[in-house]
C-alpha positions as CSV (number, residue, x, y, z in Angstrom):
1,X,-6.8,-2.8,5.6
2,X,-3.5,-3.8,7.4
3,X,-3.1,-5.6,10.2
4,X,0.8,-4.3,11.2
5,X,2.1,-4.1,15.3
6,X,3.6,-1.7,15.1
7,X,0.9,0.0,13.1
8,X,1.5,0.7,9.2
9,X,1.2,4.4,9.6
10,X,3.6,4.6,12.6
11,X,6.3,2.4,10.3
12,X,5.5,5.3,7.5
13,X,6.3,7.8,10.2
14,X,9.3,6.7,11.4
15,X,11.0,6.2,8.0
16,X,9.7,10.2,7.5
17,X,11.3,10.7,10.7
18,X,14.9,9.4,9.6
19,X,14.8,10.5,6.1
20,X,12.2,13.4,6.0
21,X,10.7,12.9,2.8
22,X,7.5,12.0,1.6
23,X,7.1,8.3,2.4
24,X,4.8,5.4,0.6
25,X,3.7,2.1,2.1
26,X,5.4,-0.9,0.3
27,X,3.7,-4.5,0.0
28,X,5.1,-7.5,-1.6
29,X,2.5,-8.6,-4.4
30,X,2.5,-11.1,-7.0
31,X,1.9,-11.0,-11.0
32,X,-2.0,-10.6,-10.8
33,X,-1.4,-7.4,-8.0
34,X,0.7,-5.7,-10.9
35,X,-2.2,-5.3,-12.7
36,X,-4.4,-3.5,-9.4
37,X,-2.0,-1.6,-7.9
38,X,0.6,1.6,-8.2
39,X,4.2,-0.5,-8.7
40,X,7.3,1.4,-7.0
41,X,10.8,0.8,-8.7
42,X,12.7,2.0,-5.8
43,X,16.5,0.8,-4.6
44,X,16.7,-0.4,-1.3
45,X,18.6,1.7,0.8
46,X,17.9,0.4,4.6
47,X,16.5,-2.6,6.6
48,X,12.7,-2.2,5.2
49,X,13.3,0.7,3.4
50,X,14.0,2.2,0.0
51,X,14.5,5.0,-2.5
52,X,11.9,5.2,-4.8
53,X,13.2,6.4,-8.6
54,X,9.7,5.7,-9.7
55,X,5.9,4.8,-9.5
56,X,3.5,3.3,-12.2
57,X,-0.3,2.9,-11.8
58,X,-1.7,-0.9,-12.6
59,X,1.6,-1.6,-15.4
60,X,0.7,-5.4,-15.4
61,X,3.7,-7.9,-15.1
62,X,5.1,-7.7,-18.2
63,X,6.1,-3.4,-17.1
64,X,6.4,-3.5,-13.5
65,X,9.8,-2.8,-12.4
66,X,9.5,-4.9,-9.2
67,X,6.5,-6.4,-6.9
68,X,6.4,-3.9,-4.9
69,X,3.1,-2.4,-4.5
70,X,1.8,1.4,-3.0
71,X,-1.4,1.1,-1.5
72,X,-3.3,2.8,0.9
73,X,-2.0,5.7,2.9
74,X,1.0,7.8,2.8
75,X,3.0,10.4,4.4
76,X,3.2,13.5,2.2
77,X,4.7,16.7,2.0
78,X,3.1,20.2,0.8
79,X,4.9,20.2,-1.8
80,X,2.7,17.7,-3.6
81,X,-0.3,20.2,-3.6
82,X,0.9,21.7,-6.3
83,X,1.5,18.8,-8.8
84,X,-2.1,17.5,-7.7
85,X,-3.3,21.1,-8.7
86,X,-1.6,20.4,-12.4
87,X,-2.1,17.1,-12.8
88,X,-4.1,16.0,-15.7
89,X,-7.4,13.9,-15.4
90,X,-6.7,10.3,-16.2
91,X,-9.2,7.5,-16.7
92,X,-12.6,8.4,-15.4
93,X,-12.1,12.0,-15.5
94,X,-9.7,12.1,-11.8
95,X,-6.6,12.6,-10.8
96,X,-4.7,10.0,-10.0
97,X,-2.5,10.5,-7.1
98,X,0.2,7.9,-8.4
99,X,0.4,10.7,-11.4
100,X,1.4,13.2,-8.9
101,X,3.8,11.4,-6.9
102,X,5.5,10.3,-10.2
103,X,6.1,13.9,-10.5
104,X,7.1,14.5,-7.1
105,X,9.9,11.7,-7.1
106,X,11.2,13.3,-10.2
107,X,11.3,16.5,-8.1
108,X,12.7,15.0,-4.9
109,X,13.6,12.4,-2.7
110,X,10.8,10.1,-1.9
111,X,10.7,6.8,0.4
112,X,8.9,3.4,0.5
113,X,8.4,1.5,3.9
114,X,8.0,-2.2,3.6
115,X,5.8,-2.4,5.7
116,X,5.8,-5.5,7.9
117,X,1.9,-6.0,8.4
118,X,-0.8,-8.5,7.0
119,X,-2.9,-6.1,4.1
120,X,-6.4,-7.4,3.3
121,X,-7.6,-6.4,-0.1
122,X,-11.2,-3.8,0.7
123,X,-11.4,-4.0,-2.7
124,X,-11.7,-7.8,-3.6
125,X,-14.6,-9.7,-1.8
126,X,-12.1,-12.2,-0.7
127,X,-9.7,-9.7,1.2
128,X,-13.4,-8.4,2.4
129,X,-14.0,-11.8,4.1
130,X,-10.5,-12.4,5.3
131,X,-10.1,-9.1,7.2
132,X,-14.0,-9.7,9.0
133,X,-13.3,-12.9,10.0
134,X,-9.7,-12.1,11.4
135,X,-11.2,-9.5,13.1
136,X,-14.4,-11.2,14.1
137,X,-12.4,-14.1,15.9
138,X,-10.1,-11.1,17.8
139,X,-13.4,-10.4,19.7
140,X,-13.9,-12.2,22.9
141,X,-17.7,-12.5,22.2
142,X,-17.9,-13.9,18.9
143,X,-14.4,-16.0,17.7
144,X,-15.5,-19.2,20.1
145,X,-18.6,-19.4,18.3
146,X,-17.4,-18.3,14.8
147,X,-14.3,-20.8,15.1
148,X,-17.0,-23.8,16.2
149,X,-18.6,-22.7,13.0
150,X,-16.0,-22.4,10.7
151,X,-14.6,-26.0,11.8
152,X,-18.5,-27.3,10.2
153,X,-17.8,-26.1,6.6
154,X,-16.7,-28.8,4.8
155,X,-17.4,-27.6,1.1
């Protein structure tokens, strides 16, 4: 989940707008997220932008070319429904999209926005309880109460 003003999908759209290629959202991670997440080696090119040369799914610190992570949602073109259709079944038995846009930023241009947004982890129980409770306490009806509360833990 990211919390982004503007949102994360209209910061994706306006980088398609200006370039017109396929465009992938960019997070800053640390060692540990190069071992969850797709990894773009990219050049940057603008003011949160860049030119992404290529992408590797979960390389672990010791192979990502950078710390900058692709997660969740993107801005395609048709032309990657193609390469999806070819792509060969990785772990598990699926495709794997990162497969697909490694082939389609050998093929063309393709972008990364850095985004500028606050990204909760759906996938770790922590980022779980992060993004409720920083959504829970934007609710008029429940942050006075939650905040009282969360002031009482002491462990």
């Amino acid at each position: 989940v990211f919390v982004a003003n503007p949102p994360r999908l209209q910061q994706l759209i306006d980088v398609y707008e200006t370039y017109g290629g396929p465009v992938l959202p960019a997070i800053k991670t640390n060692a540990e997220g190069t071992k969850k997440y797709g990894i773009i080696e990219g050049k940057k090119i603008g003011d949160r932008v860049m030119s992404v040369q290529s992408l590797l799914e979960k390389p672990g610190p010791d192979k990502a070319p950078s710390l900058w992570a692709s997660v969740s949602g993107y801005v395609l073109t048709p032309d990657i429904f193609p390469i999806l259709a070819q792509t060969k079944r990785g772990k598990g038995g699926e495709v794997w999209l990162t497969d697909a846009l490694q082939v389609l930023a050998s093929r063309r241009a393709m972008y990364a926005a850095m985004v500028d947004a606050t990204y909760y982890d759906m996938g770790s129980k922590l980022g779980f309880l992060k993004a409720n409770i920083e959504f829970a306490l934007r609710r008029p009806e429940l942050k006075g109460e939650l905040r009282r509360y969360l002031k009482t833990i002491t462990r």
